[in-house]
N, CA and C atoms as an extended XYZ file, in Angstrom:
531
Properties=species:S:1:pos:R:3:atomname:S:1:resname:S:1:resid:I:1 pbc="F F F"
N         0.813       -1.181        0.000 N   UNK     1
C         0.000        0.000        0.000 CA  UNK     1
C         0.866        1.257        0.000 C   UNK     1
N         2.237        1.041        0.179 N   UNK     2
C         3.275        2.118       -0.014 CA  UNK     2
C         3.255        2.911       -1.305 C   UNK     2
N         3.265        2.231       -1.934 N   UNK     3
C         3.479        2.982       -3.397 CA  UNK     3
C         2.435        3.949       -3.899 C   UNK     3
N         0.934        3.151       -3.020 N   UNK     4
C        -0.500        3.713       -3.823 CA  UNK     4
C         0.034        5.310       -2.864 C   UNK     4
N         0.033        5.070       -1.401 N   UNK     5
C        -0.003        6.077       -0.366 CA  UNK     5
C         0.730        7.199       -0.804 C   UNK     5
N         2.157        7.322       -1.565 N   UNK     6
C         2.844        8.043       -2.173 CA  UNK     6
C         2.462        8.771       -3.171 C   UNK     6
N         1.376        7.909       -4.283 N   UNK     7
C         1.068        8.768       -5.043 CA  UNK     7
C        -0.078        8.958       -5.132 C   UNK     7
N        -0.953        9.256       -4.731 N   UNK     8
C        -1.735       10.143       -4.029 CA  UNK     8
C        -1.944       11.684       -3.655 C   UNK     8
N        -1.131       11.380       -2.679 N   UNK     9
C        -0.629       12.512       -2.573 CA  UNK     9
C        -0.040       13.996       -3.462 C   UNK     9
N         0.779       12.843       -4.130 N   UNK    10
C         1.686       13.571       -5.337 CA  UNK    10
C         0.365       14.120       -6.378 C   UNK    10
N        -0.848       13.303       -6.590 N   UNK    11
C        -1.597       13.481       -7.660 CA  UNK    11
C        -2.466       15.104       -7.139 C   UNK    11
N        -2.771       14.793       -5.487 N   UNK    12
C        -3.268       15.778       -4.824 CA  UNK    12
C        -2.372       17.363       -5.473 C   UNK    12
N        -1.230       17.240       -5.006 N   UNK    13
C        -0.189       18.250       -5.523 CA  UNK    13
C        -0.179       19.144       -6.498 C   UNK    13
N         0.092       17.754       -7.894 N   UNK    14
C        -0.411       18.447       -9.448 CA  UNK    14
C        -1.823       19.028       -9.580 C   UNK    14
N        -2.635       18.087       -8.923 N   UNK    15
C        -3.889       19.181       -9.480 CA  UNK    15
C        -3.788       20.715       -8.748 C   UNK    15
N        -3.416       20.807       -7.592 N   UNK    16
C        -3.698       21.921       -7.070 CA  UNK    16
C        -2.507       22.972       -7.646 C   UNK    16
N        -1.423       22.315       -8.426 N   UNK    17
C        -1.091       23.769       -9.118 CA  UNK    17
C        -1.453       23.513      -10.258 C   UNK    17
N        -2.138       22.274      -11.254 N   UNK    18
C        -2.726       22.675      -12.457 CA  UNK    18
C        -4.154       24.111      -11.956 C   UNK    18
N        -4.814       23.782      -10.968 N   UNK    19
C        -5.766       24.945      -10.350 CA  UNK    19
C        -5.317       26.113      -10.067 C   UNK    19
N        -3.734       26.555       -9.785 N   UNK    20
C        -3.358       27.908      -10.150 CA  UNK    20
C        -2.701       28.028      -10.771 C   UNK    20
N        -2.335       27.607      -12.213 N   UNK    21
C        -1.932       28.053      -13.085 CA  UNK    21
C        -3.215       28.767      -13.690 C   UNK    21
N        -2.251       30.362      -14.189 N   UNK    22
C        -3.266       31.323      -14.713 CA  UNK    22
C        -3.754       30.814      -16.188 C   UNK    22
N        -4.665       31.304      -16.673 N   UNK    23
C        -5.034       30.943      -17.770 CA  UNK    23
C        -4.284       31.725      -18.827 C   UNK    23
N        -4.498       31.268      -19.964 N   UNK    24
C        -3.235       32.067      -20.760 CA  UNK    24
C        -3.871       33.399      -21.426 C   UNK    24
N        -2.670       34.201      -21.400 N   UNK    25
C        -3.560       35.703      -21.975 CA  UNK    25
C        -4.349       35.326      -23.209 C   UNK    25
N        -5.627       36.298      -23.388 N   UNK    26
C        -5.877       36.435      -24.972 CA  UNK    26
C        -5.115       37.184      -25.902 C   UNK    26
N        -5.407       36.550      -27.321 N   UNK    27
C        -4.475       36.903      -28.264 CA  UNK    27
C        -4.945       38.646      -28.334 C   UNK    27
N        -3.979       39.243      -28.829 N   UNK    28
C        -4.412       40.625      -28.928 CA  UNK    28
C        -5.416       41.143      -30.176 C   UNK    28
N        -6.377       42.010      -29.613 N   UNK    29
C        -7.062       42.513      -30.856 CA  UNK    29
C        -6.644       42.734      -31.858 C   UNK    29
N        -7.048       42.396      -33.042 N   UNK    30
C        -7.037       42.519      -34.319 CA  UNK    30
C        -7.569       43.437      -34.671 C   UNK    30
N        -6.963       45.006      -35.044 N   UNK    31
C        -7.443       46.027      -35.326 CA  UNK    31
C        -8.632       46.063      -36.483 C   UNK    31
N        -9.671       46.788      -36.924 N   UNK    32
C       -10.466       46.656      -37.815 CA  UNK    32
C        -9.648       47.097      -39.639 C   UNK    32
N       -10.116       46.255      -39.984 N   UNK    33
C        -8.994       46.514      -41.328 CA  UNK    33
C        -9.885       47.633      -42.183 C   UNK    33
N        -8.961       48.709      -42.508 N   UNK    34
C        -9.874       49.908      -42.785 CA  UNK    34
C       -10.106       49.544      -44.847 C   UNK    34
N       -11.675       50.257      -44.982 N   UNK    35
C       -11.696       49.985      -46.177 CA  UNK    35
C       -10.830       51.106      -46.929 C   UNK    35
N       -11.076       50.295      -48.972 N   UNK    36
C        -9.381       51.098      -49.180 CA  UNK    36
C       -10.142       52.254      -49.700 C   UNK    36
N        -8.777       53.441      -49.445 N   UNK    37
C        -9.019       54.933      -49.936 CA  UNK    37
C       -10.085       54.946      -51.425 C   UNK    37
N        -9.478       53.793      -52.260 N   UNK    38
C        -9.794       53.555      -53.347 CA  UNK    38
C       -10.482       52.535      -53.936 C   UNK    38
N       -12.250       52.483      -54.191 N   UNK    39
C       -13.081       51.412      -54.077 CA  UNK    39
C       -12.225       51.146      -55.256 C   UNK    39
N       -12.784       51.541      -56.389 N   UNK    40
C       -12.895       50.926      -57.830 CA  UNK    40
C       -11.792       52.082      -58.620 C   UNK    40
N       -11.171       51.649      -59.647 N   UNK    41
C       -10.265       52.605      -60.318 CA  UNK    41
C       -10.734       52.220      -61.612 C   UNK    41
N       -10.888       52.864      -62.714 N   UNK    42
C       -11.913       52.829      -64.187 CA  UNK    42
C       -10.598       53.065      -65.211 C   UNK    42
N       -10.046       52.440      -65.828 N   UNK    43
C        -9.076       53.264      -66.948 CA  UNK    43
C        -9.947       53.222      -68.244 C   UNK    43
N        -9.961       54.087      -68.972 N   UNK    44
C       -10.556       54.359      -70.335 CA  UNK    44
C       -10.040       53.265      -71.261 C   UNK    44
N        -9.164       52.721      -71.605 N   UNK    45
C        -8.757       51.520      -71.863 CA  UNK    45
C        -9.423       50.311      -71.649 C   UNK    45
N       -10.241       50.677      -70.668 N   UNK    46
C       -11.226       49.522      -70.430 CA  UNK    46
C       -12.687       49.710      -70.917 C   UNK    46
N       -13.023       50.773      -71.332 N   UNK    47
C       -14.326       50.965      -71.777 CA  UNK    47
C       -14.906       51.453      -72.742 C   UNK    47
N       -16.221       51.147      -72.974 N   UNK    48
C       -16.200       50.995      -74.644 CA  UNK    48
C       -16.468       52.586      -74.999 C   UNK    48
N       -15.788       52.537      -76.229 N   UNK    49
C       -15.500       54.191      -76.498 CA  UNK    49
C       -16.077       54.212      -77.861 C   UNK    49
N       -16.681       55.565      -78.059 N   UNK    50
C       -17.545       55.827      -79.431 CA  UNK    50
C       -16.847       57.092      -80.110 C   UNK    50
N       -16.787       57.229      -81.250 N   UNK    51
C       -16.521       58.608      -82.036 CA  UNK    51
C       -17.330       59.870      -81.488 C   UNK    51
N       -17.087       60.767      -81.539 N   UNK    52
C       -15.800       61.706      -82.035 CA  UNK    52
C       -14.562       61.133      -81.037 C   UNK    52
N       -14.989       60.085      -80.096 N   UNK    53
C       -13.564       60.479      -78.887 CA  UNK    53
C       -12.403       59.530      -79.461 C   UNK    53
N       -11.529       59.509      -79.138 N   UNK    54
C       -10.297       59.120      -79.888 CA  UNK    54
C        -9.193       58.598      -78.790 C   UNK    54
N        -9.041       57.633      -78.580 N   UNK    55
C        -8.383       56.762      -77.699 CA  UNK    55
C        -7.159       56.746      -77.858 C   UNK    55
N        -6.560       57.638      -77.505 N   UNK    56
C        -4.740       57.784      -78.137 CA  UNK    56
C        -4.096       57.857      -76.345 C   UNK    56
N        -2.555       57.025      -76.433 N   UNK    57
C        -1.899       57.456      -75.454 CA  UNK    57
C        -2.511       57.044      -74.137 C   UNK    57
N        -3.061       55.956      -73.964 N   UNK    58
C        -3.964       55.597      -72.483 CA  UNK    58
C        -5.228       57.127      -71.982 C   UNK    58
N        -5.666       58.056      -72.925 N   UNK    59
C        -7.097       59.066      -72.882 CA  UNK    59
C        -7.620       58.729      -74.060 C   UNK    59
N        -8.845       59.454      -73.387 N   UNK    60
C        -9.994       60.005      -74.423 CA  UNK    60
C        -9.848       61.323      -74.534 C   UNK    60
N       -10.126       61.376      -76.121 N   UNK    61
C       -10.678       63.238      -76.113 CA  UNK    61
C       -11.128       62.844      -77.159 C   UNK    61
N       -12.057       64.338      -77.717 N   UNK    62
C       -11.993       64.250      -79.069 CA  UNK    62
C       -11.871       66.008      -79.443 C   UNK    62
N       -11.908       65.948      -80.729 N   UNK    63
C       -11.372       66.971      -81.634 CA  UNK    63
C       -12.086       69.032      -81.543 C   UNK    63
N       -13.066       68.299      -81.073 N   UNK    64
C       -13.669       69.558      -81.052 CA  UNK    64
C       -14.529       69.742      -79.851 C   UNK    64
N       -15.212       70.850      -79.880 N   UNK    65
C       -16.400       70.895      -78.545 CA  UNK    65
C       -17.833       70.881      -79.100 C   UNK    65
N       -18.850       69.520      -78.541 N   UNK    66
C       -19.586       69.698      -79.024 CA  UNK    66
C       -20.665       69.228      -78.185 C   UNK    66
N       -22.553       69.176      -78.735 N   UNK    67
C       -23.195       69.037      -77.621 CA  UNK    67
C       -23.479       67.393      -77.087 C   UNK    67
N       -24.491       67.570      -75.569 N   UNK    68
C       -24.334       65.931      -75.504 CA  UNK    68
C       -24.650       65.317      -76.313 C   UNK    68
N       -25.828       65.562      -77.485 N   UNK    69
C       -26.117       64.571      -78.114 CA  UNK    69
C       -25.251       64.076      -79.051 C   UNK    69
N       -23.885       64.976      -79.636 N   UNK    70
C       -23.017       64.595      -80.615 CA  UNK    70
C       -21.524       64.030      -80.186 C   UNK    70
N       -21.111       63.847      -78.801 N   UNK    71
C       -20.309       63.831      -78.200 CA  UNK    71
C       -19.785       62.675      -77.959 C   UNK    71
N       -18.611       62.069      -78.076 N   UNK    72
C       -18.025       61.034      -77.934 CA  UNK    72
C       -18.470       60.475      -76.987 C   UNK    72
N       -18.365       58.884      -76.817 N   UNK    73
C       -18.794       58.459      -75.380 CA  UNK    73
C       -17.782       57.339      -74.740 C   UNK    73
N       -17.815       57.472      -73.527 N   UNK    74
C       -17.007       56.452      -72.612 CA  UNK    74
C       -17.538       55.959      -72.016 C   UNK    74
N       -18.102       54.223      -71.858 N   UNK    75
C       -19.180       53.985      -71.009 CA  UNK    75
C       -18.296       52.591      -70.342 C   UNK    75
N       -18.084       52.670      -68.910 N   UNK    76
C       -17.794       52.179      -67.612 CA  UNK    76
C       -18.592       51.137      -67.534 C   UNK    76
N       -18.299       49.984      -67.209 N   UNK    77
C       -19.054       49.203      -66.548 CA  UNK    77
C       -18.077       49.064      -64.774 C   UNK    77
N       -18.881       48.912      -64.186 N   UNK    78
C       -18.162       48.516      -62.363 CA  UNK    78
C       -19.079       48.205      -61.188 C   UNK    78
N       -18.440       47.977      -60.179 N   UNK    79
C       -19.244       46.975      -59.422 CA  UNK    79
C       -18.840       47.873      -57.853 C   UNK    79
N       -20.017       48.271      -56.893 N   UNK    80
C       -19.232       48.228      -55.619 CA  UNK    80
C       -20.051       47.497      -54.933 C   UNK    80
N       -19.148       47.048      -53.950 N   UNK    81
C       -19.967       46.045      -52.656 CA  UNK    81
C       -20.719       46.790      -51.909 C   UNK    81
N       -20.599       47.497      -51.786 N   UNK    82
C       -21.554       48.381      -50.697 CA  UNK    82
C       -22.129       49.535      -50.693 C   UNK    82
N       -23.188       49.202      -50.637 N   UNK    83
C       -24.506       50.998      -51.013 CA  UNK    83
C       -23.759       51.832      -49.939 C   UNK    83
N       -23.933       53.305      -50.703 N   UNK    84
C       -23.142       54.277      -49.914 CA  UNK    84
C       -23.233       55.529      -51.020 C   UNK    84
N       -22.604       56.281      -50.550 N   UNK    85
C       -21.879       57.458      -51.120 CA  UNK    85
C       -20.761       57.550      -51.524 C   UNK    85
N       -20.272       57.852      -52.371 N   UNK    86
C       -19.542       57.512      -53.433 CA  UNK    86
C       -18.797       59.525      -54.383 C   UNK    86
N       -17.849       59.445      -54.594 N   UNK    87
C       -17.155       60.914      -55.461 CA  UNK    87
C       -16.053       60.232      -56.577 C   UNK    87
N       -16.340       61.070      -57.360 N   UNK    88
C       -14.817       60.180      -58.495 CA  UNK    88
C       -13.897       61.268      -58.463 C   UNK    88
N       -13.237       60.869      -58.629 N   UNK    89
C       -11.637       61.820      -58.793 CA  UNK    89
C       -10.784       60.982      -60.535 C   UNK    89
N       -11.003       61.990      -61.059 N   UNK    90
C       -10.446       61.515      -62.397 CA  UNK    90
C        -9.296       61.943      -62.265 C   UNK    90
N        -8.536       61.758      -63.465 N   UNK    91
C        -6.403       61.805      -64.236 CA  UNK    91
C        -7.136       62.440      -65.019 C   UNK    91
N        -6.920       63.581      -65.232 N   UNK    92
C        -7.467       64.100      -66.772 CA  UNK    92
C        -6.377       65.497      -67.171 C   UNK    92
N        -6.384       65.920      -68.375 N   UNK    93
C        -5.777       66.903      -68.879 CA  UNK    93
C        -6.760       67.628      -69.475 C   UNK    93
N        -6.849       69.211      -69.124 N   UNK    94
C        -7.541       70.153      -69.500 CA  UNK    94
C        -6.559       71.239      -69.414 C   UNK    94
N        -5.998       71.506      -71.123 N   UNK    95
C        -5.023       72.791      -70.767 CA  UNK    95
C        -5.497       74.371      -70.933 C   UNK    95
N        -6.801       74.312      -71.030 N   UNK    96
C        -7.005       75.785      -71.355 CA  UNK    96
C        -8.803       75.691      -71.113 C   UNK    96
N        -9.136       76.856      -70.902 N   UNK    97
C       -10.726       77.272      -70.637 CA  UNK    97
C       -11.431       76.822      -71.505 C   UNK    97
N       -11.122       76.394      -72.725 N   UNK    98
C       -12.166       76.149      -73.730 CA  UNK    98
C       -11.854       74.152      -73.743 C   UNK    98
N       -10.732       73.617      -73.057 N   UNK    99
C       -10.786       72.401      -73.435 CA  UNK    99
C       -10.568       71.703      -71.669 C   UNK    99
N       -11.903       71.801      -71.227 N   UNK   100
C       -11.601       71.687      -69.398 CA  UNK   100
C       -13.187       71.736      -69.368 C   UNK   100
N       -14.189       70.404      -70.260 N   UNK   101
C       -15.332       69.869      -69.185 CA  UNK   101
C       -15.672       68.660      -70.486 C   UNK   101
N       -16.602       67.534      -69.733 N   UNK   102
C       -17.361       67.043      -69.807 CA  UNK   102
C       -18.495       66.430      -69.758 C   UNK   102
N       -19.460       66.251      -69.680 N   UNK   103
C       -20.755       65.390      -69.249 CA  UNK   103
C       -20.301       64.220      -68.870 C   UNK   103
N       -21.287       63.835      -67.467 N   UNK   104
C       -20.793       62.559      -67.025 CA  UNK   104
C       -22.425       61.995      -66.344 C   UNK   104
N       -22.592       61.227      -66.063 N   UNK   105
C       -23.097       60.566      -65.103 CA  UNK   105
C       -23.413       59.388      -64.930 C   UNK   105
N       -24.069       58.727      -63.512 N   UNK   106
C       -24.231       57.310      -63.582 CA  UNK   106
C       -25.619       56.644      -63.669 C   UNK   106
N       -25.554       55.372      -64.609 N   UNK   107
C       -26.881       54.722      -64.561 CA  UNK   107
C       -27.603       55.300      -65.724 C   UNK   107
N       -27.635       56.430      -66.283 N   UNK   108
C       -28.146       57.361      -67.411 CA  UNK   108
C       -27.730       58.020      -68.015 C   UNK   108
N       -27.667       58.153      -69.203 N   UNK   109
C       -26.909       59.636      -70.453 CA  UNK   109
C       -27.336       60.479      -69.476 C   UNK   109
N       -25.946       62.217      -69.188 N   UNK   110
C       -26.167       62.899      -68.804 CA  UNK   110
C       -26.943       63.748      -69.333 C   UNK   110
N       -27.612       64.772      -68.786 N   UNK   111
C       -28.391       65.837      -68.973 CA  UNK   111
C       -27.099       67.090      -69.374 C   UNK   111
N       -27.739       67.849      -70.442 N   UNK   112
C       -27.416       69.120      -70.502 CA  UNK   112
C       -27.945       70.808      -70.274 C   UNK   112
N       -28.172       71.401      -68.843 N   UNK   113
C       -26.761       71.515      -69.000 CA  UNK   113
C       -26.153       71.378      -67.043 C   UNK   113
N       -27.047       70.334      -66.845 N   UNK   114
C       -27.264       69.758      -65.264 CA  UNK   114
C       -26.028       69.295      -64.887 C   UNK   114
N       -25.818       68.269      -65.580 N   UNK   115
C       -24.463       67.642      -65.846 CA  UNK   115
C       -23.052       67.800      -66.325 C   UNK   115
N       -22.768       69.013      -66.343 N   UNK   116
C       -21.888       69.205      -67.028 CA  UNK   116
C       -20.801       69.272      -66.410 C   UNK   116
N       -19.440       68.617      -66.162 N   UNK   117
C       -18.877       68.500      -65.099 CA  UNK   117
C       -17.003       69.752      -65.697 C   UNK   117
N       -17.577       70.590      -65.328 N   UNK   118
C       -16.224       71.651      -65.337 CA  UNK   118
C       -15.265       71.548      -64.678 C   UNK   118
N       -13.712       71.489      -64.915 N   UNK   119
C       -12.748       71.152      -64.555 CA  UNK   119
C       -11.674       72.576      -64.455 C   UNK   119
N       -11.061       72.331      -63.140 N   UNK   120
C        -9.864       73.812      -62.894 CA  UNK   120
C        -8.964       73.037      -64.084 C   UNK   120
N        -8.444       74.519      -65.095 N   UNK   121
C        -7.617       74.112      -66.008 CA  UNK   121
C        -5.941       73.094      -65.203 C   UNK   121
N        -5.701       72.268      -65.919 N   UNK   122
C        -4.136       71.363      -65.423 CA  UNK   122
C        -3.119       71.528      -65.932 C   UNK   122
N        -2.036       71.376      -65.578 N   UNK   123
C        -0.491       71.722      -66.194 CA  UNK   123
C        -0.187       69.941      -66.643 C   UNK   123
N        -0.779       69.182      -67.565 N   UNK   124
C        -0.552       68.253      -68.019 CA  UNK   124
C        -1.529       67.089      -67.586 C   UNK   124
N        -1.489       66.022      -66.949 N   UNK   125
C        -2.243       65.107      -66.248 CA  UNK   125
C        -2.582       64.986      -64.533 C   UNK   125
N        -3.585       65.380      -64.281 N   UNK   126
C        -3.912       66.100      -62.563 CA  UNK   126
C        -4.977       65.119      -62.373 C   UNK   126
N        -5.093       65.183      -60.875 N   UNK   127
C        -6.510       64.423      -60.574 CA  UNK   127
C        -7.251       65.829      -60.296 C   UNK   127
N        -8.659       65.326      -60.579 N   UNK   128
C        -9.424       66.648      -60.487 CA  UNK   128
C       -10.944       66.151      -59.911 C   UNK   128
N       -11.736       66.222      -59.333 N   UNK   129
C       -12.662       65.926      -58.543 CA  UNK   129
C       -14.070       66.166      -59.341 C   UNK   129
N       -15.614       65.114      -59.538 N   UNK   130
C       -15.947       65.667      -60.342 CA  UNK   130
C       -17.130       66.127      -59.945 C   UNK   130
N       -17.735       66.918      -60.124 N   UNK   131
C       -18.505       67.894      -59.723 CA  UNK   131
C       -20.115       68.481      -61.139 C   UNK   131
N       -20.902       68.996      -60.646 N   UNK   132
C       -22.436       68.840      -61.748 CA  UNK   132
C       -22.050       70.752      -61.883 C   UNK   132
N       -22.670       70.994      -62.990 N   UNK   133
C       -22.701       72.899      -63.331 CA  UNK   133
C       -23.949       72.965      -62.294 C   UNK   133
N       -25.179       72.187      -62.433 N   UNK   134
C       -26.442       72.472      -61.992 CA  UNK   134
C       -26.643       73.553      -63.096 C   UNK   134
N       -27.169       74.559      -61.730 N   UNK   135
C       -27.811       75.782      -62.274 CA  UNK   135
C       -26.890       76.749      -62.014 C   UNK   135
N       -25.312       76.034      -62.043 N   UNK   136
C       -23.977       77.219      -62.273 CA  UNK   136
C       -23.803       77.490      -62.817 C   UNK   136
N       -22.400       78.137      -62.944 N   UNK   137
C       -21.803       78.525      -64.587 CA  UNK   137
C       -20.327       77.621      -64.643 C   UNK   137
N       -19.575       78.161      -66.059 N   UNK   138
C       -18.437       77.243      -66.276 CA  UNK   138
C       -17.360       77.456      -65.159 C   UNK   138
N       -17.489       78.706      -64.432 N   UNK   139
C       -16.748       79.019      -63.518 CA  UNK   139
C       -17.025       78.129      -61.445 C   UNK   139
N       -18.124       78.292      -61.856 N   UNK   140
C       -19.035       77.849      -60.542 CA  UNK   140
C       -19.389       76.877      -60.334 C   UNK   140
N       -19.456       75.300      -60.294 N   UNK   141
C       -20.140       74.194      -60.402 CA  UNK   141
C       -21.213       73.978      -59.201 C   UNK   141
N       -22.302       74.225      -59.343 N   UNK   142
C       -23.234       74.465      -57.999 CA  UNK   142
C       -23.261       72.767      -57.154 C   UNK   142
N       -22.984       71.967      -58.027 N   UNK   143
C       -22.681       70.394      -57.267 CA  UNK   143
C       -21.524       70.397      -57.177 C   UNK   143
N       -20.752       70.074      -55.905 N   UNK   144
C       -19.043       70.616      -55.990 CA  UNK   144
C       -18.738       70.238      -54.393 C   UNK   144
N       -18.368       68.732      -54.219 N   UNK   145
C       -17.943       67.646      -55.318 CA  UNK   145
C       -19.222       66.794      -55.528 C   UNK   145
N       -19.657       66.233      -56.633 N   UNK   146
C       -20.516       65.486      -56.828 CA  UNK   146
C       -20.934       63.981      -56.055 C   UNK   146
N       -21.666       63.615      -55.406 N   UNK   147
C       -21.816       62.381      -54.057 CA  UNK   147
C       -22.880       61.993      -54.866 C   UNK   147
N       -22.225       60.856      -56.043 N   UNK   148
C       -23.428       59.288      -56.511 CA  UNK   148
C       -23.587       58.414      -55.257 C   UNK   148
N       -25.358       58.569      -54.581 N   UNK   149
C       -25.868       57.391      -54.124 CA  UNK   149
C       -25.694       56.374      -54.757 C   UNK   149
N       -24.565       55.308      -54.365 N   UNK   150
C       -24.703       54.046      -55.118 CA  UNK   150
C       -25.573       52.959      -54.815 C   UNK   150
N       -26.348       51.925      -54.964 N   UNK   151
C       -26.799       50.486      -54.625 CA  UNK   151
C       -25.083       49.711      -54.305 C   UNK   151
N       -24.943       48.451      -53.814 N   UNK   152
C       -24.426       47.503      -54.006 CA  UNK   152
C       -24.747       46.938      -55.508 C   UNK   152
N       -23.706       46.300      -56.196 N   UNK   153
C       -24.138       45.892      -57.499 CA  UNK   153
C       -23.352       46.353      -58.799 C   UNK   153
N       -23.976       45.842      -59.562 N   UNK   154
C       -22.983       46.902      -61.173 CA  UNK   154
C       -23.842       48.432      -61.383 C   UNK   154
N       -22.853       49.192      -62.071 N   UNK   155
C       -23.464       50.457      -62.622 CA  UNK   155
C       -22.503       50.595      -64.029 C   UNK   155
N       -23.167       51.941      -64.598 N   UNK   156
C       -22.637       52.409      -65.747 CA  UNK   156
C       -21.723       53.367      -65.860 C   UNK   156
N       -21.015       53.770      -65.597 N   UNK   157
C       -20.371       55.203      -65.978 CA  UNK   157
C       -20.536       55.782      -67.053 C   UNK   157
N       -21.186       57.464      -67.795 N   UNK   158
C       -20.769       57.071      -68.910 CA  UNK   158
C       -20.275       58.571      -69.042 C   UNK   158
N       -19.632       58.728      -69.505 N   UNK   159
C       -19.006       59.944      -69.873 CA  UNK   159
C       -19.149       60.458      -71.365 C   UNK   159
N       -19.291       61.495      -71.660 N   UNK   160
C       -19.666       61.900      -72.905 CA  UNK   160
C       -18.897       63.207      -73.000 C   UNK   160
N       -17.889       62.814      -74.004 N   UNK   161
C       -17.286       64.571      -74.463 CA  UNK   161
C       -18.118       65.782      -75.050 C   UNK   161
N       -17.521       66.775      -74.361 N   UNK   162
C       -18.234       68.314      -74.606 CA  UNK   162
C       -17.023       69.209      -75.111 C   UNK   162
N       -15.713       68.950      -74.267 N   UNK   163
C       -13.938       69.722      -75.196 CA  UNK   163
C       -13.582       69.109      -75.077 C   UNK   163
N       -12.498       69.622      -75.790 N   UNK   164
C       -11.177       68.621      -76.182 CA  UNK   164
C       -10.357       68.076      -75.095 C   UNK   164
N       -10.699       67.950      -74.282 N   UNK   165
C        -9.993       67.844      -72.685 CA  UNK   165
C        -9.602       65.939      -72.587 C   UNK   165
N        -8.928       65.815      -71.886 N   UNK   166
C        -8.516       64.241      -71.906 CA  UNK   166
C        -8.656       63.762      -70.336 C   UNK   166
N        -9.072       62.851      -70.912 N   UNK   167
C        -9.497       61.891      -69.702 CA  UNK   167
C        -8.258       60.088      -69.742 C   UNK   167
N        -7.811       60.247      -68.665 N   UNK   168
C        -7.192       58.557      -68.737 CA  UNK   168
C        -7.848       57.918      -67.574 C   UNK   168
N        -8.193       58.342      -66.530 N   UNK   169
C        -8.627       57.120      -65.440 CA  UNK   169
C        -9.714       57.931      -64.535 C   UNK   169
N       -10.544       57.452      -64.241 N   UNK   170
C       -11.321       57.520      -62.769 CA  UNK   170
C       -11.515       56.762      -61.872 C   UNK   170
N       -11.295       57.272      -60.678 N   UNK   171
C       -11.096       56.556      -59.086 CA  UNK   171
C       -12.981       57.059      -58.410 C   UNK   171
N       -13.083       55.786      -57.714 N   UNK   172
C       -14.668       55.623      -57.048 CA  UNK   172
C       -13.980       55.275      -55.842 C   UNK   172
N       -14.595       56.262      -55.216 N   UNK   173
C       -14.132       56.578      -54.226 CA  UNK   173
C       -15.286       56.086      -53.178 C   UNK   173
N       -15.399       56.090      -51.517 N   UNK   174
C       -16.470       56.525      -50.869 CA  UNK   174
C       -16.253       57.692      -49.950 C   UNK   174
N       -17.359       58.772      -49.571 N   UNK   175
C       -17.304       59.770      -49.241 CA  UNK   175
C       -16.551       59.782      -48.134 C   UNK   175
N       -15.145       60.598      -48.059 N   UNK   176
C       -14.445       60.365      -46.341 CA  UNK   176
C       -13.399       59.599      -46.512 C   UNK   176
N       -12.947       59.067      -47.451 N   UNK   177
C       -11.924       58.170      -47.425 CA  UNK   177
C       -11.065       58.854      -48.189 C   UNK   177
């Protein structure tokens, strides 16, 4: 009965410091992973483009200034995950007052002259923010910066030239980021 009597005891022992051993820390929080600055990025290269506009050099432009109904077109297809608010920030070149706007909007051919999205002239290729005339002028854009309610889902982009101004990419953004 020696041997049992010995360990016993001993078993008594282990459990009572398996019972204070602390439990082990938790792993540390996993910060929330922030969404990116940049939902969706659009290059013109990717979308289907109509005359007058002219696809040279990774832009669009075309040759002259003319109205929406005669105006080149750039039409976007894209997708965001999540309904929200939404601003684009285009790459575009507009070197002078007469070649610095276009019509844009989403889901529908823009309106003229609601839509008309006027651009501060650029010293070559700039991002520029895009914004509605409303009931402004070429100087004033009374929508400024423009916030598309999106759904979750696909939409259209479509852009339609009005000057000779060049367009290479637009960024979809969400509002705040």
């Amino acid at each position: 009965m020696k041997p049992l009597s010995a360990f016993l005891p001993a078993c008594a022992l282990a459990a009572l410091s398996f019972a204070q051993t602390p439990a082990p820390a938790a792993a540390p929080a996993v910060p929330a992973r922030e969404e990116p600055k940049v939902m969706v990025t659009l290059k013109v290269t990717d979308a289907v483009v109509s005359a007058p506009f002219v696809l040279k050099d990774g832009a669009v432009s075309q040759p002259a200034q003319t109205e929406v109904s005669a105006g080149g077109k750039a039409v976007f297809s894209f997708t965001v995950a999540k309904a929200g608010d939404y601003v684009m920030v285009a790459v575009v070149n507009a070197p002078d007052e007469d070649s610095n706007s276009f019509f844009l909007n989403v889901d529908a051919p823009p309106e003229d002259p609601l839509m008309i999205w006027d651009m501060e002239v650029t010293k070559g290729f700039e991002e520029r923010t895009v914004s509605w005339r409303g009931s402004g002028d070429s100087s004033t854009d009374e929508i400024s910066p423009k916030v598309f309610k999106l759904s979750a889902g696909a939409h259209k982009l479509i852009v339609v030239g009005r000057e000779p101004s060049q367009l290479k990419s637009i960024s979809i953004r969400p509002v705040g980021k």
